[in-house]
C-alpha positions as CSV (number, residue, x, y, z in Angstrom):
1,X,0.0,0.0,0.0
2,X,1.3,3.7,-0.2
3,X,2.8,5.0,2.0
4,X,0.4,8.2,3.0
5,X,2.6,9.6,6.7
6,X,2.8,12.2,5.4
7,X,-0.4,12.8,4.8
8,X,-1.5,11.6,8.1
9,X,0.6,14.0,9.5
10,X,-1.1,17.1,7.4
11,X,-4.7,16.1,9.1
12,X,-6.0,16.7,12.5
13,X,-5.8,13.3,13.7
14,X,-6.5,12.0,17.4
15,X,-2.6,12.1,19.0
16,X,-2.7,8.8,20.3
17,X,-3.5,7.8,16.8
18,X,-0.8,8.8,15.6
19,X,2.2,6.1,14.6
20,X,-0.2,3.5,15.1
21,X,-1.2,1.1,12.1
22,X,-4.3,-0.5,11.2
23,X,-4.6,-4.0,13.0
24,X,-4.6,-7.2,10.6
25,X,-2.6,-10.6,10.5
26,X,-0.5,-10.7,6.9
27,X,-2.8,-11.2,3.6
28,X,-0.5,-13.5,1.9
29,X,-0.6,-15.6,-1.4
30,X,1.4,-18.3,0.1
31,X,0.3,-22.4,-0.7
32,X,-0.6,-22.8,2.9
33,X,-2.3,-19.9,5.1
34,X,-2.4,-20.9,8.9
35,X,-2.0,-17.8,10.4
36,X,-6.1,-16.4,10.9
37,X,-7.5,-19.1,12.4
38,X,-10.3,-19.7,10.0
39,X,-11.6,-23.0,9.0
40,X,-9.7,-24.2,6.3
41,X,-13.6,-26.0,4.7
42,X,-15.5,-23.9,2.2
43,X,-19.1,-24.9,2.5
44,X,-20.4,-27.2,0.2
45,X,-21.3,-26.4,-3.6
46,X,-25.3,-27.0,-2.5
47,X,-24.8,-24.9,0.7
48,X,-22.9,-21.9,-1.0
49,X,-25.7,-22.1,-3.8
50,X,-28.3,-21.5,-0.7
51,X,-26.5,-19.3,0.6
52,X,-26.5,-17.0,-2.9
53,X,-29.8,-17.5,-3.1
54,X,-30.6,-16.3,-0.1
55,X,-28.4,-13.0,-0.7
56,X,-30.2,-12.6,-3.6
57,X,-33.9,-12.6,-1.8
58,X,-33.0,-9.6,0.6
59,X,-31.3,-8.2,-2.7
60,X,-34.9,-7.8,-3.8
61,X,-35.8,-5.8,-1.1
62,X,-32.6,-3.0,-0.6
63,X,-34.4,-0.6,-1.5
64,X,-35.8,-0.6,2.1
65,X,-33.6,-0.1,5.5
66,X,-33.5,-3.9,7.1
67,X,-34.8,-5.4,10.2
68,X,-33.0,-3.0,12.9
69,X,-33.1,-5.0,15.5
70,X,-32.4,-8.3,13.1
71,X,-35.6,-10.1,15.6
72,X,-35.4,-13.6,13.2
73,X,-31.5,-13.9,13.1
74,X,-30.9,-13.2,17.1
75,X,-33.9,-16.0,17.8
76,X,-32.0,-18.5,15.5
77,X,-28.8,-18.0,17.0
78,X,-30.6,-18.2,20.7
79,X,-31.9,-21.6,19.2
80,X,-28.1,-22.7,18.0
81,X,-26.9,-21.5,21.8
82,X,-29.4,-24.1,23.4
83,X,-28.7,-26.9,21.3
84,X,-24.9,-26.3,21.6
85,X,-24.6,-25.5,25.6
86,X,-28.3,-26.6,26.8
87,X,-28.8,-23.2,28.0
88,X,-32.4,-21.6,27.3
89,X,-32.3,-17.6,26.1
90,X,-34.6,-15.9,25.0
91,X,-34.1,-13.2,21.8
92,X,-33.8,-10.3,23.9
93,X,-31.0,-12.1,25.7
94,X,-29.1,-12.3,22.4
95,X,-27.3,-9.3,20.1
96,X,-25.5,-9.9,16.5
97,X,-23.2,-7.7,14.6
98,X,-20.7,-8.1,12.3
99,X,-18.3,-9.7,13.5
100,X,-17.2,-10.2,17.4
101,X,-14.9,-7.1,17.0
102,X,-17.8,-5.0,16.8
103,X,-20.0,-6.5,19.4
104,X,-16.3,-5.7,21.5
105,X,-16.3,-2.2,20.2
106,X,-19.8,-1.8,21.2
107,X,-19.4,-2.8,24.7
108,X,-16.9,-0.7,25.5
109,X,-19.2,1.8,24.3
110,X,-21.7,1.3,26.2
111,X,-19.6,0.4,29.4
112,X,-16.3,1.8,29.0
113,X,-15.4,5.4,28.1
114,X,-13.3,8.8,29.2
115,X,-12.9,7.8,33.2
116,X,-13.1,4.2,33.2
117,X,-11.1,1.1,33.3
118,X,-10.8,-2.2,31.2
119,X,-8.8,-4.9,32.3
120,X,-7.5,-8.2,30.8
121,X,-4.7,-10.5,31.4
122,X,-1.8,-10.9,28.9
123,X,-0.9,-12.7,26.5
124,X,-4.2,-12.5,25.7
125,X,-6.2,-10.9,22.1
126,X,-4.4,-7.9,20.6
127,X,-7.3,-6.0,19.7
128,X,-8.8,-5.9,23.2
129,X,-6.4,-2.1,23.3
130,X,-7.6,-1.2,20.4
131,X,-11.1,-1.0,21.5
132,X,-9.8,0.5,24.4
133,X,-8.1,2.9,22.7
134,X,-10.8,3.9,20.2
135,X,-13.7,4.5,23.0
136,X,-11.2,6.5,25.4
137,X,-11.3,3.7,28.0
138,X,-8.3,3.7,30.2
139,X,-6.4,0.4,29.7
140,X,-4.6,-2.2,31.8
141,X,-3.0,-5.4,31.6
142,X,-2.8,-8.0,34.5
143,X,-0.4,-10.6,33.5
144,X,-1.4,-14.3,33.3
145,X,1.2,-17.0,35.1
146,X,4.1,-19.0,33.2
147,X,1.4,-21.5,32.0
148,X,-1.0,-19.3,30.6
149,X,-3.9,-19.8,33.3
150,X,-5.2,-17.2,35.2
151,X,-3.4,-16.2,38.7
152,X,-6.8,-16.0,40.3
153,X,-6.0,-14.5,43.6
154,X,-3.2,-11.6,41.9
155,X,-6.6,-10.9,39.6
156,X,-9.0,-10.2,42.7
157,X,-6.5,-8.0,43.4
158,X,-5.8,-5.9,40.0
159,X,-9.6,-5.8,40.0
160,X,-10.1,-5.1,43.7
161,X,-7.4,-2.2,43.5
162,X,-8.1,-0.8,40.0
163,X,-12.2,-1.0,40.0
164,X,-12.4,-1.8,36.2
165,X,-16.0,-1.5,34.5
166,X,-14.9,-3.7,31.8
167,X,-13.3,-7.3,32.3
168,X,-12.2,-9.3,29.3
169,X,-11.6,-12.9,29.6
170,X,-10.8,-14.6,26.4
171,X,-11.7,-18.8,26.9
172,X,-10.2,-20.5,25.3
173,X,-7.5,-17.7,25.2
174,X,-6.4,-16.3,21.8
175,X,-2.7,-17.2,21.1
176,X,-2.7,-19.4,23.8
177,X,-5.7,-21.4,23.1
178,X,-5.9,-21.9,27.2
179,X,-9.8,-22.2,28.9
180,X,-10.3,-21.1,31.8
181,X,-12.2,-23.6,34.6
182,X,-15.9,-22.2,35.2
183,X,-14.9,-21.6,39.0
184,X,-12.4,-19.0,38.1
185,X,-14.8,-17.3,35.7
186,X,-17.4,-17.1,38.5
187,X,-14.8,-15.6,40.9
188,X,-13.8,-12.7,38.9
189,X,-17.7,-11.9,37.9
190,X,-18.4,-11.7,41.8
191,X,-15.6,-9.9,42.3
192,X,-16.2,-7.5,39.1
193,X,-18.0,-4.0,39.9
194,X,-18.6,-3.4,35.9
195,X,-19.1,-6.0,33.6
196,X,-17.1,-9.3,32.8
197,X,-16.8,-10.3,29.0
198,X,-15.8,-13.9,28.5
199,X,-14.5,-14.1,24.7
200,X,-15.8,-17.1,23.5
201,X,-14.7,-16.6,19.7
202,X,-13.2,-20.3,20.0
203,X,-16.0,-22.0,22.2
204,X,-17.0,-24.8,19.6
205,X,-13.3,-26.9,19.7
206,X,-13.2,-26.5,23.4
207,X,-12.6,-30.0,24.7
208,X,-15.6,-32.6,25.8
209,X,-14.9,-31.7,29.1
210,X,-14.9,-27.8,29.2
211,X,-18.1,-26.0,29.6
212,X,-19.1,-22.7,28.1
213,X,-19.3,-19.4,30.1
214,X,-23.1,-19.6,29.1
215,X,-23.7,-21.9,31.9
216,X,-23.2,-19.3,34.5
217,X,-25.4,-16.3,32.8
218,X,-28.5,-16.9,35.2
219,X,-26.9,-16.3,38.4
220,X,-24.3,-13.4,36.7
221,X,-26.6,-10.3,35.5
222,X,-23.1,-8.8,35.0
223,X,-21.8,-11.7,32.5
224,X,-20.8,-11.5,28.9
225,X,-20.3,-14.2,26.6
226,X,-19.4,-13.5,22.9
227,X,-19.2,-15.5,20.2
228,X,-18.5,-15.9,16.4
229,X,-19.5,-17.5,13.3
230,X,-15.8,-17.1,11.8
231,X,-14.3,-19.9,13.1
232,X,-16.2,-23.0,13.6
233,X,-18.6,-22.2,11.3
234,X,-16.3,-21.2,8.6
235,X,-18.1,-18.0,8.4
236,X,-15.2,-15.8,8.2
237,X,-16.2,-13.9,5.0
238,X,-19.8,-13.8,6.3
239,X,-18.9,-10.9,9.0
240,X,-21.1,-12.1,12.3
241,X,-20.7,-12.1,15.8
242,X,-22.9,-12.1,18.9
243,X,-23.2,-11.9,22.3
244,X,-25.5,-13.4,24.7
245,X,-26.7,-11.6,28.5
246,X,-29.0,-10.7,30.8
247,X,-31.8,-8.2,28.7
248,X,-30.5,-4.7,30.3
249,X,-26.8,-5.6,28.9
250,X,-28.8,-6.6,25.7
251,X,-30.6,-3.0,26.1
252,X,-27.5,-1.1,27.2
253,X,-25.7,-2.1,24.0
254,X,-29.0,-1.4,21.6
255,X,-28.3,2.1,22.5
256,X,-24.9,2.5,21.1
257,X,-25.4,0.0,18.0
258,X,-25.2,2.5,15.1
259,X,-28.8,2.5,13.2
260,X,-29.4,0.0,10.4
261,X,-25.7,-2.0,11.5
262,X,-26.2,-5.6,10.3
263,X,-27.2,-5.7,6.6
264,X,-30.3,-7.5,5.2
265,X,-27.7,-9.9,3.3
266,X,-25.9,-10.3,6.1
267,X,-29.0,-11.2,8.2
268,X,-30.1,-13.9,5.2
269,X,-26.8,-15.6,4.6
270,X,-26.3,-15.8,8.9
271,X,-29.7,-17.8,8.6
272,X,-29.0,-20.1,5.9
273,X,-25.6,-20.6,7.6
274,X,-27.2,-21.2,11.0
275,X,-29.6,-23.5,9.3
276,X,-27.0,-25.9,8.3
277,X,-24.7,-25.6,11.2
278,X,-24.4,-29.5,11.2
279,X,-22.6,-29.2,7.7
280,X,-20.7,-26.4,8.4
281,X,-19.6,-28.1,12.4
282,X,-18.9,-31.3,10.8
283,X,-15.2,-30.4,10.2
284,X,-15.1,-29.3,14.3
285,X,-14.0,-32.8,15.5
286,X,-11.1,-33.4,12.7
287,X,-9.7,-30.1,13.3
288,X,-10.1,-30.9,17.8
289,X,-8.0,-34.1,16.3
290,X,-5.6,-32.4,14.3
291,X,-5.1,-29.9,17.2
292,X,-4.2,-32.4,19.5
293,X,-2.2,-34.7,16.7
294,X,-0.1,-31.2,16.0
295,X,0.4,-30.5,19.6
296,X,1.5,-34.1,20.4
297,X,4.3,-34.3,17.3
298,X,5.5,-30.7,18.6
299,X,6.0,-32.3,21.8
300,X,8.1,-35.3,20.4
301,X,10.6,-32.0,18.7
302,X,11.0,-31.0,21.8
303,X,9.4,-27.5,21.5
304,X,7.4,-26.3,24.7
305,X,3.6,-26.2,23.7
306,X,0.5,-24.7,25.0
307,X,-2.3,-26.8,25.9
308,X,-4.8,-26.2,23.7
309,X,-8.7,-25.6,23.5
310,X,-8.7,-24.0,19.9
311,X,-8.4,-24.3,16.3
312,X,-4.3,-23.1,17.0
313,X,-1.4,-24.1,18.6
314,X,1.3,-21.7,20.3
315,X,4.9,-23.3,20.5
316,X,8.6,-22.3,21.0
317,X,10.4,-20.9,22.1
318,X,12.8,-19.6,19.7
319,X,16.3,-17.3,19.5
320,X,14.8,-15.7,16.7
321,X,11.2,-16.2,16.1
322,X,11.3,-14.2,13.5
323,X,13.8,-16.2,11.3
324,X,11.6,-19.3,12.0
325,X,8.6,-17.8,10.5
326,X,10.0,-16.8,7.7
327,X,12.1,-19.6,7.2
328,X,8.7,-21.1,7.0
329,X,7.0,-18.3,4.6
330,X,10.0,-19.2,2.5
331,X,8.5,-23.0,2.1
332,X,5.0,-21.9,1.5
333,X,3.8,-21.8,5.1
334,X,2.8,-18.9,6.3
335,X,1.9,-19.0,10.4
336,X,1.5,-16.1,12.6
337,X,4.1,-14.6,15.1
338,X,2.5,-13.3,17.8
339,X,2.0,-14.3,21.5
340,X,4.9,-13.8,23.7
341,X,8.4,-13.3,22.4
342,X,9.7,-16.6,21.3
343,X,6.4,-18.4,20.5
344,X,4.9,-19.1,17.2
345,X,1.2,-19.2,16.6
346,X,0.1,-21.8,14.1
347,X,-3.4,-22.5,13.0
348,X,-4.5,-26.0,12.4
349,X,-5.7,-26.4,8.6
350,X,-6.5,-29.4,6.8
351,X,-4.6,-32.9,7.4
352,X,-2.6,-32.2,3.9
353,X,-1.6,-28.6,5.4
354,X,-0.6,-29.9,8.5
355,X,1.4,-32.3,6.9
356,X,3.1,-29.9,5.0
357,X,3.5,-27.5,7.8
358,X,5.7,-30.6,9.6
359,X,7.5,-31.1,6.9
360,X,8.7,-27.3,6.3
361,X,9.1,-26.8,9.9
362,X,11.8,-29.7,10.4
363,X,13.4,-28.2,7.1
364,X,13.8,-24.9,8.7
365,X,14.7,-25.7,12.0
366,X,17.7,-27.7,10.1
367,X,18.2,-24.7,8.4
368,X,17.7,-22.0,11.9
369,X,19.5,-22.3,14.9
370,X,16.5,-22.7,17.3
């Protein structure tokens, strides 16, 4: 892109803008993308042609604003949330927008602002400062221990001292992939005098054994649990995220949401997709097994791993990070470096790109002092 400084420099922008760059992972044409975390399965010819033809329906009608506060989409994905997590909400518990970055953005909004405090616990998302930044909402980092988990009692006490109205809690924890024990989530909300998000972006490869966040809504009025169709339901292009909370959150965050947000095709294609979320979940349990294949054969290179409940493994550490990924670019394999210094982030793709990720990662570790 060009290089316009200069021209930002000409124009009154916000001072703490300035310096900064636009947030984004590297838009590569490489052989083998695993760097974004998306689904590496398109949906099927007969879904995508649905799909279209569902676009094409609300296309009929954009001469008219669309449903505002998008009634038949929020009640489908209230339906997908009980028959994922057994939990019962109704629509006015439930809130779409594109993407989970915007249902962030909006929270922060409505709860954050000039004055206030949001917390989290690093390494944890990258964007969760950015949102910070944008609404004018003082930000602060609490740091997580050596294993990724949350130092529970050193938490109660960054919240205790610093009195934060926002909380975010990303489970499983983006680049760590780490969930955090239900207990630990319920601490933090009683502890919490403003409102705890739990980031839940991830939430379909969890692990049999690790409930959602969604199971502890009724007794938190304070809780927030996000989610997204990017990931597991290879929805990525498709721009839709949600939350799910008590009504007043619901409520709080209708009075920010700019008028008109969510599209009429995006509120189609959401509902076809939601329709056939058995197709588009049925690559869920390969890519839990690829996870755990990928983090086991890490383990046998002797590379420290992160347990993982995502669609991504973080492993290292390495001298120079840097070298290794692009020792692996440089093979066609192009993974993400991010996380702490001297971790790699890789997302797990299909069995063929995982195979070839191996391959090219022995090859430059040959090649790279580690």
């Amino acid at each position: 892109m060009t290089d316009l400084s200069g021209a930002l420099d000409a124009l009154p922008l916000r001072d703490e803008l300035r310096g900064e760059l636009p947030y984004g992972a590297p838009q590569l044409d490489v052989a083998v993308a695993l760097n974004t975390n998306e689904n590496p399965y398109p949906p099927s010819d007969e879904l995508a042609s649905r799909i279209g033809a569902a676009a094409a329906e609300a296309a009929r009608g954009v001469n008219r604003y669309p449903d505002r506060e998008a009634m038949a989409l929020r009640s489908d994905l209230a339906a997908y949330l009980r028959r994922e997590s057994g939990v019962a909400l109704g629509v006015d518990q439930v809130w779409a927008a594109n993407g989970s970055n915007e249902i962030m953005l909006q929270l922060l909004q409505a709860f954050g602002g000039p004055g206030r405090t949001a917390v989290s616990f690093a390494p944890t998302y990258s964007m969760y400062p950015e949102y910070a930044r944008d609404t004018h909402t003082r930000w602060l980092l609490g740091r997580r221990a050596d294993d990724f988990t949350i130092d529970v009692p050193r938490s109660l006490e960054l919240v205790a001292a610093q009195q934060p109205s926002v909380v975010f809690l990303a489970s499983p924890n983006n680049p760590t992939g780490t969930a955090l024990p239900l207990s630990e989530i319920a601490a933090l909300a009683d502890a919490a005098p403003g409102v705890v998000v739990v980031d839940e972006a991830y939430g379909e490869f969890r692990r049999d054994a690790v409930p959602s966040a969604l199971t502890l809504l009724a007794d938190h009025p304070r809780l927030v649990v996000t989610r997204t169709m990017s990931k597991a339901f290879a929805f990525a292009g498709g721009r839709l995220g949600y939350l799910a909370a008590s009504p007043a959150v619901v409520d709080a965050v209708r009075i920010v949401r700019l008028p008109y947000h969510l599209s009429a095709i995006t509120q189609a294609v959401a509902r076809v997709a939601l329709a056939h979320a058995g197709e588009l979940l049925s690559a869920v349990g390969e890519l839990r097994a690829e996870r755990d294949r990928t983090v086991a054969w890490l383990r046998t290179r002797g590379h420290d791993v992160a347990d993982s409940d995502a669609n991504f493994v973080l492993f290292g550490t390495f001298r120079d990070r840097h070298a290794v990924w692009q020792g692996l670019l440089d093979h066609g394999v192009l993974i993400r470096e991010t996380g702490p210094d001297g971790w790699l982030r890789v997302s797990i793709g299909t069995s063929a790109e995982m195979a070839t990720f191996r391959t090219a990662l022995d090859a430059v570790l040959e090649e790279v002092p580690a």
